[in-house]
C-alpha positions in Angstrom: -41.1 13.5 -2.8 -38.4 14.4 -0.3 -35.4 12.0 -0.5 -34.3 10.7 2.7 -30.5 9.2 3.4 -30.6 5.8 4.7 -27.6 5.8 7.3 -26.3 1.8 7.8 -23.3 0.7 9.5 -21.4 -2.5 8.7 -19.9 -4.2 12.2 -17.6 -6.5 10.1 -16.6 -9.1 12.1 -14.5 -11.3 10.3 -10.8 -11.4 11.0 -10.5 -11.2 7.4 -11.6 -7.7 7.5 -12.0 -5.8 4.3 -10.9 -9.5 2.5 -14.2 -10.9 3.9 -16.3 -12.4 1.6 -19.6 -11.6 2.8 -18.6 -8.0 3.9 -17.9 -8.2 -0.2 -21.4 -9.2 -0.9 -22.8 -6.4 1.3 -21.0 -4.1 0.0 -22.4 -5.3 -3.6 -25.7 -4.6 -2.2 -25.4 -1.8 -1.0 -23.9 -0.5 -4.3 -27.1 -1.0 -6.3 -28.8 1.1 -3.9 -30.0 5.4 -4.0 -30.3 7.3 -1.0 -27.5 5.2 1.3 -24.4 6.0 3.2 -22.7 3.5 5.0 -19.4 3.1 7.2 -17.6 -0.3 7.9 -16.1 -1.4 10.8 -13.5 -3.9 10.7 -14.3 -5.1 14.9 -12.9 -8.8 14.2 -9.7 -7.1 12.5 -9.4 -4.3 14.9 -10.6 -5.5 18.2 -9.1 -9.0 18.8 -7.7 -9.7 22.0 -4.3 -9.3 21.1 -4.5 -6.0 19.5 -6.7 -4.6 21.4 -7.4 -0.6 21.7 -9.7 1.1 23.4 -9.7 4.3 20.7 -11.0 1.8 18.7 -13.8 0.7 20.4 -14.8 4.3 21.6 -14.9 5.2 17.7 -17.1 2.1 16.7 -19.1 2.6 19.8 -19.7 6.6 18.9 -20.2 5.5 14.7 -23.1 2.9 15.9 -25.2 5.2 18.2 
């Protein structure tokens, strides 16, 4: 049986960012599981309209396709 890696991206979008509680909980979930590598983006932290960059946004744009 060949063992595939499940890619998954969080978009976070809680101001709260890595504080959020239900970024917590997936991050629970996706502890208990083989085969998975995920990345979390922090868009309601990082991308607000008063701290706005546009690195950021190219980056999550580039980790999502």
């Amino acid at each position: 049986m060949h063992n595939t890696i499940i890619k998954i991206v969080i978009v976070n979008g809680s101001p709260k960012g890595e504080y959020s509680l239900t970024l917590q909980h997936s991050l629970y979930m996706l502890g208990h599981e083989k085969d998975v590598e995920f990345k979390v983006l922090h868009v309601g932290k990082d991308l607000t309209d008063i701290n706005f960059e546009l690195s950021s946004l190219e980056s999550a744009i580039a980790d999502i396709e």
